[in-house]
N, C-alpha and C positions, 0 to 999 in steps of 0.2 A: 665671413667664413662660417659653415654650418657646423654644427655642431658634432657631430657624428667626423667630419674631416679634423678638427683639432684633436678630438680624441683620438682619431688613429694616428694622428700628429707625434701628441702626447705618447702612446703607448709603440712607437716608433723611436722615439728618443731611448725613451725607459731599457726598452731591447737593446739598441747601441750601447747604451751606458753599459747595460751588464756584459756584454760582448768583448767592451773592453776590459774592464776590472776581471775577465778571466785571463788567465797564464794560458790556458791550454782550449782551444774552441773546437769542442767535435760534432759534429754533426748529430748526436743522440739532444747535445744539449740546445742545439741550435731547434729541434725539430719538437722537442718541450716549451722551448719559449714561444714560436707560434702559434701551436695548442693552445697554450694559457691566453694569449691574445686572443687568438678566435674565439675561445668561449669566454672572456672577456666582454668583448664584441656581441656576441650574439645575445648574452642575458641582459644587458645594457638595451640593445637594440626592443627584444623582449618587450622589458618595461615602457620604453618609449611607445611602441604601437599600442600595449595597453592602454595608456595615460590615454594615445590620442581617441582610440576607440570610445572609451567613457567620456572623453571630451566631445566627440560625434553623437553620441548618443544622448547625451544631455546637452544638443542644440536642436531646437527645431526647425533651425534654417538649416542646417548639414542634415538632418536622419535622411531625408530623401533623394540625397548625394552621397550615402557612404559606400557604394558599391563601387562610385565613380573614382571615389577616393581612395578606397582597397585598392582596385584596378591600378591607380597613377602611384600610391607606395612601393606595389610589387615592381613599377617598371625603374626605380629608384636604386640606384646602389651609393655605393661610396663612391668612385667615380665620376659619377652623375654630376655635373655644374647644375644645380636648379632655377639658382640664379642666371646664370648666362641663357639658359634655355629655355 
C-alpha cells in the first residue's frame, strides 16, 4: 500500500471519528473538515515532491530522466494503482 493511500486512509478515519463524536453534523462543519484534509494533503504531498526532486538531482543516473519523471508524477494521483499498472 503506498503511502500517500494509508494517509488518506488515515485521515478518512480521523473525519469519521469526528463526524461521529458530533450531536449535531452540518454541512459548514462537514465542508471545514475537507479543507483541513485537502491542505493537509497538498502540503504533505508538497514536501514529498520536494524530497524526490533533490533525491533526482543528486543522482546521476536519474538528472537526465527528471523530466520523464516530472511528466509520470503529474499523471499519478491517489487513485492511481502504480503497483497494479
Amino acid at each position: 500500500m503506498s503511502y500517500l493511500k494509508i494517509l488518506e486512509k488515515r485521515h478518512l478515519i480521523v473525519f469519521e471519528i469526528e463526524l461521529v463524536k458530533q450531536i449535531e453534523i452540518n454541512i459548514d462543519y462537514i465542508l471545514m473538515m475537507v479543507e483541513k484534509y485537502r491542505k493537509c494533503l497538498t502540503a504533505k504531498i508538497r514536501v514529498f515532491l520536494l524530497t524526490l526532486k533533490k533525491a533526482i538531482g543528486s543522482s546521476i543516473q536519474l538528472r537526465n530522466k527528471k523530466e520523464l519523471i516530472e511528466e509520470f508524477i503529474k499523471t499519478v494521483n491517489i487513485n492511481t494503482d502504480v503497483e497494479g499498472d
